[in-house]
N, CA, C and O atoms as a DFTB+ gen file, in Angstrom:
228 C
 N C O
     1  1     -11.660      16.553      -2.679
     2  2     -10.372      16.594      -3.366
     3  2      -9.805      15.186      -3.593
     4  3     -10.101      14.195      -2.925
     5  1      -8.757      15.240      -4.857
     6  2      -8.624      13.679      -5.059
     7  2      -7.298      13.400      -4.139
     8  3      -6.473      14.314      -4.163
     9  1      -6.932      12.081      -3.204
    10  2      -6.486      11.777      -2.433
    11  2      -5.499      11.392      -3.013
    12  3      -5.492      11.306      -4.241
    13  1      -4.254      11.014      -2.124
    14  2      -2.950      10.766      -2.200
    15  2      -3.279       9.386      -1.955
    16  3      -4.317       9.133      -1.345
    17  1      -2.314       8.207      -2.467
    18  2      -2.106       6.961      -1.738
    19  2      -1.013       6.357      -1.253
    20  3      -0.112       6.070      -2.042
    21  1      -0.955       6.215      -0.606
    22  2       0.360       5.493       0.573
    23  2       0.285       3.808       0.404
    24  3      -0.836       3.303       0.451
    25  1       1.345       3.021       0.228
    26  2       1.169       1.859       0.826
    27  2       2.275       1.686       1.652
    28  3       3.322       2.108       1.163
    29  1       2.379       1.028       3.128
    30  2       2.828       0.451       4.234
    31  2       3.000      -0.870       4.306
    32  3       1.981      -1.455       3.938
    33  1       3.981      -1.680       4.668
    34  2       3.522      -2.678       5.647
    35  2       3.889      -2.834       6.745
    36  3       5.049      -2.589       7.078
    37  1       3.001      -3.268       7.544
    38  2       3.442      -3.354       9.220
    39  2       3.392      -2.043       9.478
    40  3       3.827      -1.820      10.608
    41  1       2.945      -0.796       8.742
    42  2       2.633       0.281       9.047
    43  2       4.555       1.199       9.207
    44  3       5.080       2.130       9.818
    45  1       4.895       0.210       8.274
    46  2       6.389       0.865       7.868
    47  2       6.245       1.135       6.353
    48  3       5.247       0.859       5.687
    49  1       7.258       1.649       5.950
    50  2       8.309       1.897       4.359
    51  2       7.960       0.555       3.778
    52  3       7.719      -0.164       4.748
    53  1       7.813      -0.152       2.640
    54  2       7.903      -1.109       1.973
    55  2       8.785      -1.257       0.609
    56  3       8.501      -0.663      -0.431
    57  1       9.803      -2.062       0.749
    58  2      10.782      -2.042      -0.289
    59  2       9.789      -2.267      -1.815
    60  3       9.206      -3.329      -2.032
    61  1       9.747      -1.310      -2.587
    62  2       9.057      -2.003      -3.957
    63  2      10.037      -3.042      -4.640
    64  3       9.505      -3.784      -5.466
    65  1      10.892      -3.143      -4.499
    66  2      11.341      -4.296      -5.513
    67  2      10.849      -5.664      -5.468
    68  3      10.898      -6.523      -4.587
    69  1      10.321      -5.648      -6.739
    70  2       8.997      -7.266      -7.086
    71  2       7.974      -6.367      -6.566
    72  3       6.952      -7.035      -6.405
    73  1       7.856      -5.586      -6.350
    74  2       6.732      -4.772      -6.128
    75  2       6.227      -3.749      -7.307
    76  3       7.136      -2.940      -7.496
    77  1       5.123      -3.489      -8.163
    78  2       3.987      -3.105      -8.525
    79  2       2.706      -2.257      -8.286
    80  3       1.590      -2.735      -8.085
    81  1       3.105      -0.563      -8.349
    82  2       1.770       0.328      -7.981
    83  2       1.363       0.261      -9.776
    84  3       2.153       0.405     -10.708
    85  1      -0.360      -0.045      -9.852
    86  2      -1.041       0.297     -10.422
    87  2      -2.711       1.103     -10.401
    88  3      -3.088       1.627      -9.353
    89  1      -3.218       1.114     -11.110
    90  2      -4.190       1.696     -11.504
    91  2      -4.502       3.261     -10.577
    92  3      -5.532       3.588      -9.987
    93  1      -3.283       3.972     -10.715
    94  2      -3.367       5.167      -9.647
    95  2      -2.844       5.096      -8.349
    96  3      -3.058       5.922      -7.461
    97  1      -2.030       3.911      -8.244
    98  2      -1.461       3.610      -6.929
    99  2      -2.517       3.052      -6.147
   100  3      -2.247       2.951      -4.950
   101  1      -3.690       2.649      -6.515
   102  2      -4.400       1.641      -5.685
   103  2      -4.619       0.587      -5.350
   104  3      -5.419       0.268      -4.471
   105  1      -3.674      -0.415      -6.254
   106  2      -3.474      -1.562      -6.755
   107  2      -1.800      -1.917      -6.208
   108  3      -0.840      -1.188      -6.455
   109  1      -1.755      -2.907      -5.606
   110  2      -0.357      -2.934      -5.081
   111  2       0.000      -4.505      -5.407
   112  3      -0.384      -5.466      -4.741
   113  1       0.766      -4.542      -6.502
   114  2       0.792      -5.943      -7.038
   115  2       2.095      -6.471      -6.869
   116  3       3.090      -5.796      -7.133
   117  1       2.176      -8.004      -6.309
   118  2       3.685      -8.127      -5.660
   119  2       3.958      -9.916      -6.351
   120  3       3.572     -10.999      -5.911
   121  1       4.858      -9.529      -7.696
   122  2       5.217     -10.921      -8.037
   123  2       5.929     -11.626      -7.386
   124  3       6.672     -11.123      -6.543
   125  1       5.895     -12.886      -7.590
   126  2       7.312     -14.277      -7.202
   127  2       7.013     -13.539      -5.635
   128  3       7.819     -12.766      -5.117
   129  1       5.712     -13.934      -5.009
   130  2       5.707     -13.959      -3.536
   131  2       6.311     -14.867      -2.604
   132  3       6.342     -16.081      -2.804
   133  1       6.666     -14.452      -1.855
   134  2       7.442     -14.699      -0.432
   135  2       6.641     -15.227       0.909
   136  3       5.444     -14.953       0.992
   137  1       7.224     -15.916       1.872
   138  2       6.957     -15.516       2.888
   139  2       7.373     -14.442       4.096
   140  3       6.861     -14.247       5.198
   141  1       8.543     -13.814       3.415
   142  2       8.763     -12.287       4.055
   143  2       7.726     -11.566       3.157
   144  3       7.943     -10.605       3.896
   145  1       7.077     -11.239       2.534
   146  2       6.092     -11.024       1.982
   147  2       4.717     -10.683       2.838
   148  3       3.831      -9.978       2.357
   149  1       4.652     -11.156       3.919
   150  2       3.649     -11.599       4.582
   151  2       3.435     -10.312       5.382
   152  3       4.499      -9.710       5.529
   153  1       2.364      -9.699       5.952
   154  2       1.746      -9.241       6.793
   155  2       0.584      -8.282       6.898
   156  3      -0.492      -8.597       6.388
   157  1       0.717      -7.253       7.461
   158  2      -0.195      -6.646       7.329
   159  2       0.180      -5.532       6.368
   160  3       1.206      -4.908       6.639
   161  1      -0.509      -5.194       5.279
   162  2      -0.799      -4.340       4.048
   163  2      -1.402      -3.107       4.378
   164  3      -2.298      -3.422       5.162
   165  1      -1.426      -1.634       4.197
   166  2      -2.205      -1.008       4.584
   167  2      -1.866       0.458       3.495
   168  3      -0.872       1.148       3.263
   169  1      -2.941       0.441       3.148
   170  2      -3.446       1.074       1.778
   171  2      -4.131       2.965       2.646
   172  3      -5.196       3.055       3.257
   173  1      -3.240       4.048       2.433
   174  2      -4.031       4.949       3.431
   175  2      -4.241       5.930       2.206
   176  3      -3.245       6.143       1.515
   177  1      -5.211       6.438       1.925
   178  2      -5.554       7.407       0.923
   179  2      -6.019       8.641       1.903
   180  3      -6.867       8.404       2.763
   181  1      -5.426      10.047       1.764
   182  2      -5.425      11.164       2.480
   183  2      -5.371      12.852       1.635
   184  3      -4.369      13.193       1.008
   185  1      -6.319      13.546       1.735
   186  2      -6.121      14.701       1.194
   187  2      -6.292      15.429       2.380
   188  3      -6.002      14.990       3.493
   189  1      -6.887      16.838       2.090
   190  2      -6.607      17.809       3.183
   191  2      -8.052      17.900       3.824
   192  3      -8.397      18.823       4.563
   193  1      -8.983      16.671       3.400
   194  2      -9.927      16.658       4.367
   195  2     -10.067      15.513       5.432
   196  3     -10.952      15.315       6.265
   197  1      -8.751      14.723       5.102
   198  2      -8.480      14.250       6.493
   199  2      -7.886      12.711       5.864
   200  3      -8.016      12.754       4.640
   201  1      -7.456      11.764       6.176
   202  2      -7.307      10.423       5.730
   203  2      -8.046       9.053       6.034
   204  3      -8.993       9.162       6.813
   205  1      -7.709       7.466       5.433
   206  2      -8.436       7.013       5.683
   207  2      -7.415       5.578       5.570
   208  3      -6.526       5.528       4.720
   209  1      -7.629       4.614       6.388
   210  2      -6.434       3.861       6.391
   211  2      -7.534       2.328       6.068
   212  3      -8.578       2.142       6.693
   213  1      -6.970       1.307       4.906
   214  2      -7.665      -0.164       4.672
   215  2      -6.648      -0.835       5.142
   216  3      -5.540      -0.313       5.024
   217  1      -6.777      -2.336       5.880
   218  2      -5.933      -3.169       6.097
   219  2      -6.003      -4.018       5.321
   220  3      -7.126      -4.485       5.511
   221  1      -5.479      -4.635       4.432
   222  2      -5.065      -5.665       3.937
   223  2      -4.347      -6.988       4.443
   224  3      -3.153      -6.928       4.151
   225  1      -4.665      -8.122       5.082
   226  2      -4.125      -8.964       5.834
   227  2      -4.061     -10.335       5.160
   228  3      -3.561     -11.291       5.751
């Protein structure tokens, strides 16, 4: 089944503003970067056969 996508950071909520979901929400594009900007990214794609979590760092 085709999966849902989540993005996190720090494995919280992430404000989109200057923030960018593309190509199906797999693509998480973040202009005029920051250094609050910074950490860990985490991309979790999940249907009902279970989920799967990428870190982005």
């Amino acid at each position: 089944p085709t999966p849902s996508i989540k993005w996190t950071k720090d494995w919280e909520e992430i404000s989109m503003t200057g923030k960018k979901l593309e190509n199906f929400n797999k693509t998480l594009r973040i202009k005029n970067i920051s250094m609050d900007d910074g950490g860990d990214y985490i991309c979790t794609a999940s249907n009902r056969m279970g989920s799967l979590d990428h870190v982005i760092t």
